[in-house]
C-alpha positions as CSV (number, residue, x, y, z in Angstrom):
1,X,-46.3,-21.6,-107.0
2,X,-44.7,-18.2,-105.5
3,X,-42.9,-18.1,-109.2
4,X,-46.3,-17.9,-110.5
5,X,-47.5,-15.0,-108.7
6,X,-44.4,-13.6,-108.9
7,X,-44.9,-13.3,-112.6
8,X,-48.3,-12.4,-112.2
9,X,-47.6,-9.4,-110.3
10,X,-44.8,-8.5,-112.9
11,X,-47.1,-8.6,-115.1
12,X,-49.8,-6.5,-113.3
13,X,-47.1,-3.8,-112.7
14,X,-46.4,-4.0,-116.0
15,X,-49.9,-3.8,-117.8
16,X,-50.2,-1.1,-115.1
17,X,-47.6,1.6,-116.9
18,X,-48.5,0.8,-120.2
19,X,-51.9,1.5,-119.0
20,X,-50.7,4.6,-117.2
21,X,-50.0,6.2,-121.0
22,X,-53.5,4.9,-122.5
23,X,-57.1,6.4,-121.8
24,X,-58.8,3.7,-122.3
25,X,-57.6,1.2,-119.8
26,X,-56.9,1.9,-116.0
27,X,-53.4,1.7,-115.8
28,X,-52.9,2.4,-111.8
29,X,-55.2,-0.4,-110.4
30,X,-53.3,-2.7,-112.2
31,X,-50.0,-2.2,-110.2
32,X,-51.4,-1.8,-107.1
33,X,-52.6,-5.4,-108.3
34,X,-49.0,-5.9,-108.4
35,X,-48.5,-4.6,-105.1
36,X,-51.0,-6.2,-103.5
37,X,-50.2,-10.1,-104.7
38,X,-46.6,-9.0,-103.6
39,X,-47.7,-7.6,-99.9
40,X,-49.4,-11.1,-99.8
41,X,-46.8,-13.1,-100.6
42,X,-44.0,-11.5,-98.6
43,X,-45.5,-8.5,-96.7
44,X,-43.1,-6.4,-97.5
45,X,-44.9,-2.9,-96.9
46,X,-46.5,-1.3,-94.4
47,X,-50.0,-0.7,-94.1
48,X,-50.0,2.6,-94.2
49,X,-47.9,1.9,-97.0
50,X,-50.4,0.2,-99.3
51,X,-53.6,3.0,-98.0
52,X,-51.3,5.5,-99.0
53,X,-50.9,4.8,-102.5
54,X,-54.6,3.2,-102.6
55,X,-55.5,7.1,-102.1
56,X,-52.6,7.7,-105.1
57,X,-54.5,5.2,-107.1
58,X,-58.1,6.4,-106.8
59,X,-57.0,10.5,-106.7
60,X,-54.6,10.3,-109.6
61,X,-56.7,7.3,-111.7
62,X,-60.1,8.8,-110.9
63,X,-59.9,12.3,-110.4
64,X,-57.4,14.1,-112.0
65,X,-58.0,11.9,-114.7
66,X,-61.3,13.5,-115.3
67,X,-60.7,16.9,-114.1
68,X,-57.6,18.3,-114.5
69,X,-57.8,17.9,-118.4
70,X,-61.5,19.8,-117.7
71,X,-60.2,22.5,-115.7
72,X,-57.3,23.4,-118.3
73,X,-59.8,23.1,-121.3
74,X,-62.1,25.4,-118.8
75,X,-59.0,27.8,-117.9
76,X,-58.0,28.3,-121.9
77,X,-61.6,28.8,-122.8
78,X,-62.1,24.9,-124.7
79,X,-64.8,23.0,-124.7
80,X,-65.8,19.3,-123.7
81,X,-65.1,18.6,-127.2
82,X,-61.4,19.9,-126.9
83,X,-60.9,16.7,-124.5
84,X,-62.8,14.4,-126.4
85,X,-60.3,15.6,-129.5
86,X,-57.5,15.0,-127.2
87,X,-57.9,11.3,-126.3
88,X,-59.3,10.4,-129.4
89,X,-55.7,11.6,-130.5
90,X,-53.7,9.6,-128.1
91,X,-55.4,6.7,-129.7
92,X,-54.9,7.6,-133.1
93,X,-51.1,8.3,-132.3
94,X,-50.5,4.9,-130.6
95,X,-50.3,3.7,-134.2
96,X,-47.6,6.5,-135.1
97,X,-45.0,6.0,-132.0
98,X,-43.4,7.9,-130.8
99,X,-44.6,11.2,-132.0
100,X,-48.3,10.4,-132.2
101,X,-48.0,10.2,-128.6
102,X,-47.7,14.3,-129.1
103,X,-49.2,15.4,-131.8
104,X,-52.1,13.4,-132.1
105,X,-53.5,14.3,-128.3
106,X,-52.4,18.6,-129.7
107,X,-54.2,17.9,-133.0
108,X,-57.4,15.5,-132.5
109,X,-58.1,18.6,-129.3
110,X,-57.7,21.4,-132.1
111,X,-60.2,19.2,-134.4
112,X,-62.3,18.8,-131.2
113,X,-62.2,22.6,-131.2
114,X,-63.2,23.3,-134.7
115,X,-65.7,21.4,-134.6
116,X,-67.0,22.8,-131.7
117,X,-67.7,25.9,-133.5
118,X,-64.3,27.5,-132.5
119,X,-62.1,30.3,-134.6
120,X,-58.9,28.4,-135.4
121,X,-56.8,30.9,-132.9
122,X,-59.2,30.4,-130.5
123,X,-59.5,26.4,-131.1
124,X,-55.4,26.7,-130.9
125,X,-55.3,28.1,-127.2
126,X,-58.4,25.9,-126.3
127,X,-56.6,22.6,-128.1
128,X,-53.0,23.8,-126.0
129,X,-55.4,23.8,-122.3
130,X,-56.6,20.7,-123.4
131,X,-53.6,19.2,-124.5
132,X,-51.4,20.4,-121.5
133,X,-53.9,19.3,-118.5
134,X,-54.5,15.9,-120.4
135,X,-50.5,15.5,-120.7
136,X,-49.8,16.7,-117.3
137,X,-52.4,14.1,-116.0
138,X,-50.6,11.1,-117.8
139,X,-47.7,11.8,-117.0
140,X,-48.6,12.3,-113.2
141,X,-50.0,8.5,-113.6
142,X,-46.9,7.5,-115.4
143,X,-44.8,8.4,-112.4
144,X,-47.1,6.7,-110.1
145,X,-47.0,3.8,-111.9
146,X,-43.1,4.0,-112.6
147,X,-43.5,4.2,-108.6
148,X,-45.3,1.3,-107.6
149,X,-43.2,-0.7,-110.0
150,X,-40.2,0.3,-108.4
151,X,-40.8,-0.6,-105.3
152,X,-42.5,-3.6,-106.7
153,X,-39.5,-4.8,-108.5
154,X,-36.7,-3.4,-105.6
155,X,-39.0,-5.7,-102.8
156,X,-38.9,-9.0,-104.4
């Protein structure tokens, strides 16, 4: 039975830093899944520990999700539709790997900005803000969730 959740947690960890990439699924409560079925199996962290990155999982999944892709669409003078652009080009570019992963979030925040009534200069810098807090938030969850599965997969 301890192979099973074994696996299970794998799995978790792993759902957890493909999720980490994607907007539409919650990547970092998935491998603190993973941690959690392996603190109960073997208790190999501390409490602190697990409330520490419980505090990772709910600042980086929650918050800077949301608002450090706003504040750099705010800083480079974009609009709401600048973001929307942006993940609706991540999810374009998952079907053209690996350099949708790039140029679709950079050209569906551009679109976002045209149609947003935005000069195509303009929609540039806007679609650049957008594009850099949205990739600097993913990749702040990637590492988190390259994290947790380290330590995961080093405490088995």
């Amino acid at each position: 039975m301890e192979l099973f959740w074994i696996i299970l947690g794998s799995i978790f960890i792993l759902v957890g830093l493909i999720g980490a990439f994607l907007p539409v699924a919650p990547g970092l409560p998935f491998s603190y899944i993973g941690l959690l079925i392996l603190q109960i199996l073997h208790s190999p962290f501390s409490l602190t520990f697990m409330i520490v990155w419980l505090l990772i999982v709910i600042i980086f999944g929650f918050v800077l999700d949301n608002a450090l892709p706003a504040w750099a669409t705010k800083k480079s003078g974009g609009t709401p539709y600048g973001i929307t652009g942006s993940i609706l080009g991540l999810i374009v570019g998952l079907f053209f790997p690996p350099i949708g992963f790039v140029v679709g979030p950079l050209f569906g925040a551009f679109i976002g900005e045209l149609i947003a009534g935005q000069k195509s200069d303009r929609a540039l810098r806007s679609a650049l803000g957008a594009f850099a807090g949205f990739m600097v938030a993913t990749g702040l969850k990637v590492i988190a969730a390259g994290v947790m599965g380290f330590y995961y997969f080093t405490n088995l």
